[in-house]
Backbone bond lengths (Angstrom), bond angles and torsions (degrees), N, CA, C in turn:
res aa  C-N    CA-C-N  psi(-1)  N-CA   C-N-CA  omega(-1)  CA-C   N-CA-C  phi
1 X - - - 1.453 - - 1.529 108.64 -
2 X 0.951 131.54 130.18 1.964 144.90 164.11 1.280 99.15 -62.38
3 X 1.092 98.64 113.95 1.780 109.85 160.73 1.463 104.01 -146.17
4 X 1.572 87.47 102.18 1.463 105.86 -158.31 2.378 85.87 -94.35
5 X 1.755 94.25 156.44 1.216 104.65 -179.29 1.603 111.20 -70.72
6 X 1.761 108.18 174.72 0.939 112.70 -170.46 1.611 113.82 -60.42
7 X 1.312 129.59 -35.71 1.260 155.47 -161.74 1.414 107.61 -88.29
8 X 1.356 109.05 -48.26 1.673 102.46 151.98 1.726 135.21 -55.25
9 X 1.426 95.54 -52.07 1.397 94.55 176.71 1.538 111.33 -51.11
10 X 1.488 109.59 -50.42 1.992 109.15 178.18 1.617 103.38 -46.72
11 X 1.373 118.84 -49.68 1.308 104.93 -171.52 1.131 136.10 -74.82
12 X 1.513 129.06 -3.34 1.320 145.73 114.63 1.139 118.69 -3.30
13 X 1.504 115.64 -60.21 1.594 111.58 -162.41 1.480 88.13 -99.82
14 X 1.141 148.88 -41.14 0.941 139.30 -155.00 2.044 104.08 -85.82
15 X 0.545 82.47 -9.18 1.819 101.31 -166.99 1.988 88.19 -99.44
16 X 1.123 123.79 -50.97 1.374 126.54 177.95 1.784 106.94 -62.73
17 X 1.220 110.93 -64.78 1.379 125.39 172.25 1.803 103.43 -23.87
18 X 1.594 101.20 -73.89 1.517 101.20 -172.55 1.823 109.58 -62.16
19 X 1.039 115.04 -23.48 1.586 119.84 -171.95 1.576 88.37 -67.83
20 X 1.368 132.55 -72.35 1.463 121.54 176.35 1.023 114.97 -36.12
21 X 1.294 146.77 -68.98 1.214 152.38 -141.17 1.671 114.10 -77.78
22 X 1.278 108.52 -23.76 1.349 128.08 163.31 1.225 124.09 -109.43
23 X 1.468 107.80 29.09 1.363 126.42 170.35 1.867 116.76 39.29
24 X 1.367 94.45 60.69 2.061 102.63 -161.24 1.583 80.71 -106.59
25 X 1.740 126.61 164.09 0.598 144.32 -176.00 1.992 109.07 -87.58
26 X 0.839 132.34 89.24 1.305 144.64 158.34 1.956 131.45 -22.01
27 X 1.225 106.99 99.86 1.371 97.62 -163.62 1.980 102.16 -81.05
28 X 1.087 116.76 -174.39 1.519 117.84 -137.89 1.453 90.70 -70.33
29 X 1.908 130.83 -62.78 1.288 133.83 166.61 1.099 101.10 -14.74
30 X 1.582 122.32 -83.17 1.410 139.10 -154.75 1.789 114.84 -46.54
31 X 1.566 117.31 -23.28 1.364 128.88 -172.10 1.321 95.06 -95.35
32 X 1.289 124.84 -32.47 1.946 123.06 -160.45 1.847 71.28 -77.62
33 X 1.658 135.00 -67.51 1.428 136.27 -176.29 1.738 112.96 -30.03
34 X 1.225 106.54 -54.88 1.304 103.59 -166.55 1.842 116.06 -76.69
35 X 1.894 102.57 -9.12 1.238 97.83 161.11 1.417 121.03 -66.96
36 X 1.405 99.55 -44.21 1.939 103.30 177.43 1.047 121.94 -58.55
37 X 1.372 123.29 -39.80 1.712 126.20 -174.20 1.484 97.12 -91.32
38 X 1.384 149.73 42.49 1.196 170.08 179.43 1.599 110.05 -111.07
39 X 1.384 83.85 -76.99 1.527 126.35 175.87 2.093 110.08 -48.18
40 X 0.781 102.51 -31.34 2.036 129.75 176.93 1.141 118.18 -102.11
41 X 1.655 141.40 36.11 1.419 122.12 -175.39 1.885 112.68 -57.22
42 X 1.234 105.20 -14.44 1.423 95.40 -176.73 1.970 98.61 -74.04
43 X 1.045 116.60 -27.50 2.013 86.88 168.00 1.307 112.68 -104.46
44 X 1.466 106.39 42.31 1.789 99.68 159.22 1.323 123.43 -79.05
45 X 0.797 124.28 -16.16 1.495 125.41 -177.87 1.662 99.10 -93.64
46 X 1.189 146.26 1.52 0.984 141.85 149.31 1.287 118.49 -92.16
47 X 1.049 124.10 10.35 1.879 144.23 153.57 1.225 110.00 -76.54
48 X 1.519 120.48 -41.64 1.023 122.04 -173.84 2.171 125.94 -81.20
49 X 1.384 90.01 3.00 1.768 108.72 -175.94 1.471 103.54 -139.08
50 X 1.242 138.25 63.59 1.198 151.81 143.36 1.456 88.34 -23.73
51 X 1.278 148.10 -91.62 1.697 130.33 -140.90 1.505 97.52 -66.90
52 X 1.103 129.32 -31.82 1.458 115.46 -158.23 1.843 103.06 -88.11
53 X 1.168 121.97 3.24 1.613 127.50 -152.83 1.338 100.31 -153.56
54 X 1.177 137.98 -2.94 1.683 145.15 160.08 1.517 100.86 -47.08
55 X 1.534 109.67 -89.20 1.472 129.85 -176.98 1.660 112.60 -71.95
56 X 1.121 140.03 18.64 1.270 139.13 -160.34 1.741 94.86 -98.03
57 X 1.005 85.65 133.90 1.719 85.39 -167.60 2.148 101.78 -112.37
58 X 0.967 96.98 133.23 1.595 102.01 173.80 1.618 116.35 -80.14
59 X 1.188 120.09 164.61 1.830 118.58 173.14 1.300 86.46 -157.91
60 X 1.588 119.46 121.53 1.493 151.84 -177.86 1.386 82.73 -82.80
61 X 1.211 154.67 -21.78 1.251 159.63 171.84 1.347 114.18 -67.17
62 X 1.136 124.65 -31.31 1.622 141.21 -173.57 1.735 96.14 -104.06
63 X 1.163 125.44 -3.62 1.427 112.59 -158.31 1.500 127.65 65.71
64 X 1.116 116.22 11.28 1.369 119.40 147.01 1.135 137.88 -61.16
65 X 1.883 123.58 127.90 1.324 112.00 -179.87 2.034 97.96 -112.35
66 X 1.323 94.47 161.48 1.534 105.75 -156.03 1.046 105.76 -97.33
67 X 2.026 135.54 72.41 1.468 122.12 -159.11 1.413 111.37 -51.83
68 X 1.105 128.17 -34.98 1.776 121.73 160.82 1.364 109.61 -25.50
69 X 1.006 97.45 -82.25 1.540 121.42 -170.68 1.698 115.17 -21.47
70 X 1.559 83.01 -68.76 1.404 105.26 177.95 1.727 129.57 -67.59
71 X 1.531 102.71 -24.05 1.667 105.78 168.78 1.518 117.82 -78.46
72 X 2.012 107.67 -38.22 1.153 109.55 164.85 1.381 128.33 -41.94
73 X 0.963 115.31 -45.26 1.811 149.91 175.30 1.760 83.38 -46.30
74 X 0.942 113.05 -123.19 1.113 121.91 157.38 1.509 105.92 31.72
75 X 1.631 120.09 -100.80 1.564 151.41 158.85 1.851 86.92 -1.02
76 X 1.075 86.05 -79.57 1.729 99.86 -162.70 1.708 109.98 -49.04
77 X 1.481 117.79 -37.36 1.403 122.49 -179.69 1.844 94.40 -67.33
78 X 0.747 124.11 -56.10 1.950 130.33 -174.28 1.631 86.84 -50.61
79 X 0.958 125.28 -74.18 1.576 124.19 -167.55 1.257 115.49 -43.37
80 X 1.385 123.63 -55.10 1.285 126.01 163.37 1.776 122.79 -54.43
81 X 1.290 107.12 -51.55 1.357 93.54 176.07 1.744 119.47 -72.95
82 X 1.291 115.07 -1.60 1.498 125.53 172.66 1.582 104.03 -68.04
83 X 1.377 104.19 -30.69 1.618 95.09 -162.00 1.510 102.12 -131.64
84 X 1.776 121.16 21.34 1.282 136.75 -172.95 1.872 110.80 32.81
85 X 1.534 108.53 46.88 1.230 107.58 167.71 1.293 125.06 -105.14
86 X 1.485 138.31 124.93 1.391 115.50 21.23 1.878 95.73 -75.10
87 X 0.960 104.16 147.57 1.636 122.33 165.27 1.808 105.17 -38.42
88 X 1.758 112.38 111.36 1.271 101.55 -164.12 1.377 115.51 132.00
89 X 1.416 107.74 -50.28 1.542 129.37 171.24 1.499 114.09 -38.46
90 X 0.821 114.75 -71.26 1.929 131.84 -172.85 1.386 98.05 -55.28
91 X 1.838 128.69 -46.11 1.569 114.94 -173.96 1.275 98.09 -79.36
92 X 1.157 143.65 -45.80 1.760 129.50 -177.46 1.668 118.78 -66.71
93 X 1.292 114.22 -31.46 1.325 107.05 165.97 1.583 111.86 -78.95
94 X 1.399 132.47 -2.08 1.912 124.73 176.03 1.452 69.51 -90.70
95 X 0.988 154.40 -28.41 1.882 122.06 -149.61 1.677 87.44 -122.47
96 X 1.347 141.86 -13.25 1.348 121.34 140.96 1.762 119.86 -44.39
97 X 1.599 112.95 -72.40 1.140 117.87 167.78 1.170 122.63 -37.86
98 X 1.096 124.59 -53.13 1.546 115.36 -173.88 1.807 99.37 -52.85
99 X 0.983 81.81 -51.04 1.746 97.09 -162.27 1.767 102.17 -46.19
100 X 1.824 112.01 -48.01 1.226 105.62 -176.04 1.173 104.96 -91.19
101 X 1.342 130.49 16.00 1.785 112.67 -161.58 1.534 126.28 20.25
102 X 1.427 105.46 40.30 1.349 118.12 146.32 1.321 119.31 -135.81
103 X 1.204 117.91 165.32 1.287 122.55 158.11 1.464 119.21 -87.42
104 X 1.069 107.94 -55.82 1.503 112.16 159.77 1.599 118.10 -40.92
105 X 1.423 126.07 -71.20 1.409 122.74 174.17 1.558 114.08 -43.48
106 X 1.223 132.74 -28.90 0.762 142.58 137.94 1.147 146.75 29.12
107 X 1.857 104.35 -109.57 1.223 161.97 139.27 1.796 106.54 -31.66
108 X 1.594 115.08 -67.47 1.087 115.60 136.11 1.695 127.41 0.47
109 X 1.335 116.84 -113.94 0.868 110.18 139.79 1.734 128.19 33.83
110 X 1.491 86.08 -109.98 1.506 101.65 -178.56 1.888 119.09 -59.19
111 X 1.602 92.34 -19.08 1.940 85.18 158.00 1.502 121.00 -73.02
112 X 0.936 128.34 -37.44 0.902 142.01 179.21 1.867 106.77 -42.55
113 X 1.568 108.93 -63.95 1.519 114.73 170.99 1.579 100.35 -74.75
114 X 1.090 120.40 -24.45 1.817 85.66 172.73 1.316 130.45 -84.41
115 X 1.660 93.41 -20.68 1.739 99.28 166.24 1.445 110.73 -55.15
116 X 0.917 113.12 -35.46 1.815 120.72 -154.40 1.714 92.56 -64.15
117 X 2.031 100.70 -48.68 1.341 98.18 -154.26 1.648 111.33 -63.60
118 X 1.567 110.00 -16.75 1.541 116.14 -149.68 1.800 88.47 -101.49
119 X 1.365 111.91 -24.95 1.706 109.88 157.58 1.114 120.30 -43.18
120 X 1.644 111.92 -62.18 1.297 114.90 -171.76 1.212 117.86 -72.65
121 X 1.583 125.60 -7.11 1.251 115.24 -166.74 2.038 111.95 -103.32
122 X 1.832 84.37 -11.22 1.400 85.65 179.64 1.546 117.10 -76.07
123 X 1.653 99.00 -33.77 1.541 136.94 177.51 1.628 102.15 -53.33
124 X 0.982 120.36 -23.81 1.372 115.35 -165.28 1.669 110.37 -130.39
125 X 1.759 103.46 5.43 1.466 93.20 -158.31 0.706 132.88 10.75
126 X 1.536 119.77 94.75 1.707 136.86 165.71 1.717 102.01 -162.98
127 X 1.068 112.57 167.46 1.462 123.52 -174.12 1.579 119.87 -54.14
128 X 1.192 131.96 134.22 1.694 129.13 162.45 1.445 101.20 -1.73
129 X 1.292 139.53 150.10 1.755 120.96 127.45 1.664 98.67 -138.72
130 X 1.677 81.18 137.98 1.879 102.74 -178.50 1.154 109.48 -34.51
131 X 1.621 114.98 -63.81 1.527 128.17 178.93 1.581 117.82 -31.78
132 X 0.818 127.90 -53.90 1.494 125.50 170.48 1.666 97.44 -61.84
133 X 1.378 154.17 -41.29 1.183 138.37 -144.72 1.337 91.09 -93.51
134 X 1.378 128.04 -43.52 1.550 143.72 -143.64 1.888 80.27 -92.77
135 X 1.432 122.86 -64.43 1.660 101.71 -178.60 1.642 115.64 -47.69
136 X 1.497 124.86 -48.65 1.280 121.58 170.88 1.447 110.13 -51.19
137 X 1.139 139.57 -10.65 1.884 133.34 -173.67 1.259 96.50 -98.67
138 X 1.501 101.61 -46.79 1.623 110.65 -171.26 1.987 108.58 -41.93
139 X 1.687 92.79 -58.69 1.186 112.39 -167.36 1.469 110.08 -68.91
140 X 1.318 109.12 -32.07 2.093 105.03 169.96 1.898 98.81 -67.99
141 X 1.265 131.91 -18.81 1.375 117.49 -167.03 1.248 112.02 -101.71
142 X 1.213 120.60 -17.47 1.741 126.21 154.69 1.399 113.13 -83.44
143 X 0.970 119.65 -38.11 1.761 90.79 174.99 1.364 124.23 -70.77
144 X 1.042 93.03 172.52 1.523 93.79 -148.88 1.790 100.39 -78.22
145 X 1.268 115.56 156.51 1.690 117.06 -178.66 1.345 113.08 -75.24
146 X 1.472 111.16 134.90 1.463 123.35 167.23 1.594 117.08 -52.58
């Protein structure tokens, strides 16, 4: 499995960012990336300063949200539903969407349960498990809609 560093993952997007913008041909990662940072014009301009936004570190403590964080997030939901992993994925996100009439709200959504799952798994050192992600989906699709 790639579990690329923190500094890598930024340079991904930031490395994708300039590949668009100079109209370069985009390898497959880099296109699933350039959907997310699409999807976000509010951190484009932090595409545009790689030195000043490389090392910039977020604190959820300060109220900071971590556009890394959050596009990766993102990245990883597309990947999974590309290849319906965990098995399950693809029918709860069509009946999220439907539900939000977005794709994006969505997606949303489903960070929310994967954060939870990768909480609990750090919290507990032990591996991801679906079951915790799939009860958190479960539980956003029965309650009742806003």
């Amino acid at each position: 499995m790639f579990k690329p560093t923190r500094d890598q993952a930024r340079q991904l997007f930031f490395e994708t960012w300039r590949k668009y913008r100079q109209r370069e041909i985009l390898s497959g990662i880099e296109t699933i990336a350039l959907e997310v940072i699409l999807q976000h014009p509010e951190y484009h301009t932090i595409f545009d300063d790689p030195e000043r936004y490389l090392d910039k570190d977020y604190s959820p403590e300060m109220g900071d949200t971590n556009p890394f964080l959050h596009m990766s997030m993102h990245v990883a939901i597309k990947e999974q539903l590309s290849i319906n992993q965990p098995i399950g994925i693809c029918e709860r996100f069509a009946r999220l969407q439907k539900r939000t009439g977005s794709e994006h709200a969505a997606a949303h959504q489903v960070m929310e349960c994967l954060a939870e799952m990768i909480w609990q798994a750090q919290r507990n050192q032990s591996a991801p498990d679906a079951d915790i992600y799939f009860a958190c989906l479960d539980k956003q699709l029965n309650h009742p809609a806003d």
